[in-house]
C-alpha positions in Angstrom: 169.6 100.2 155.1 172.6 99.3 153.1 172.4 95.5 154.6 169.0 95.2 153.3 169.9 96.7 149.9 172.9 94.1 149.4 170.1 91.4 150.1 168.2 92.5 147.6 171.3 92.6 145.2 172.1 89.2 146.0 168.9 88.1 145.9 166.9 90.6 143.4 163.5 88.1 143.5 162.8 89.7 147.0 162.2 93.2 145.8 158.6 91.7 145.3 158.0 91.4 149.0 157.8 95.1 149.3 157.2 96.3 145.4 155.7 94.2 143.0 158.1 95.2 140.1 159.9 92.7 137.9 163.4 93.4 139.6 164.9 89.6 138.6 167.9 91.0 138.0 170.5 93.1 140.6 170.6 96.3 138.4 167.4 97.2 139.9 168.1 96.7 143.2 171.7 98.3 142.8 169.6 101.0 141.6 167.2 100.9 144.6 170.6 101.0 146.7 172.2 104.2 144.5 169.2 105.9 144.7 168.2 105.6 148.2 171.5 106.7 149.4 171.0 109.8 146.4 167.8 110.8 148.3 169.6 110.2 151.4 172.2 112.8 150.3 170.0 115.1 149.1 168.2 115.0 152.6 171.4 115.7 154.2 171.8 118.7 152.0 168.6 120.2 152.9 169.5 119.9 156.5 172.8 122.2 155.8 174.7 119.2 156.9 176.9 118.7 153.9 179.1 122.0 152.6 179.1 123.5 149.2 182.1 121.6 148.3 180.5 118.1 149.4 177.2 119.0 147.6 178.5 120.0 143.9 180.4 116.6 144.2 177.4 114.0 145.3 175.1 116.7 142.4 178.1 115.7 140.0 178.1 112.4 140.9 174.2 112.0 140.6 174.0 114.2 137.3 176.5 111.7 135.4 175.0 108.7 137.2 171.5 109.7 135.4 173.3 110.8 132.0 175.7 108.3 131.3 174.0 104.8 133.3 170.7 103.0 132.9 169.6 104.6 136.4 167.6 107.4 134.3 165.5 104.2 132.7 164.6 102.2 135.7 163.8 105.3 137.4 161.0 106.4 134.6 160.1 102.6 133.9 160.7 100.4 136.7 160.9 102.2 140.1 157.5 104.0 140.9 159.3 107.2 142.1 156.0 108.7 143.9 155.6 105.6 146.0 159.1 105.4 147.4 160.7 108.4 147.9 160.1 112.2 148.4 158.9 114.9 146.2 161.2 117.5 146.5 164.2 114.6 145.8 162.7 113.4 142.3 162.4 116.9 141.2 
């Protein structure tokens, strides 16, 4: 998944093959890229695979990321969140 991500950062035009967002610039797909491996995190932590420890880090990790970046805007205005990834992980 990462491979394709770093396509899309070096090439952030192609986001439109799969979403038709205006993603001409390699914020949004970095974002695509943090946020994918976020839910994929989060998946991991519902399978019991990652410890407390692990957890509280990737939460404090993700909980800056969305207070202090731009991720918190692309989410709400770029990214359609409902299309892409799972309930539970945008709540």
């Amino acid at each position: 998944m990462h491979a394709l991500e770093q396509i899309l950062i070096e090439s952030p035009q192609l986001i439109k093959v799969v979403n038709k967002v205006d993603a001409n610039s390699p914020e949004v797909a970095y974002a695509y890229d943090i946020l994918f491996t976020f839910a994929h995190v989060f998946h991991m932590r519902q399978r019991k695979v990652l410890s407390d420890n692990e957890w509280a880090g990737w939460f404090r990790w993700m909980k800056s990321s969305f207070e202090q970046g731009e991720i918190m805007q692309i989410w709400k205005y770029t990214i359609e969140m409902e299309k892409w990834f799972d309930p539970a992980f945008q709540e």
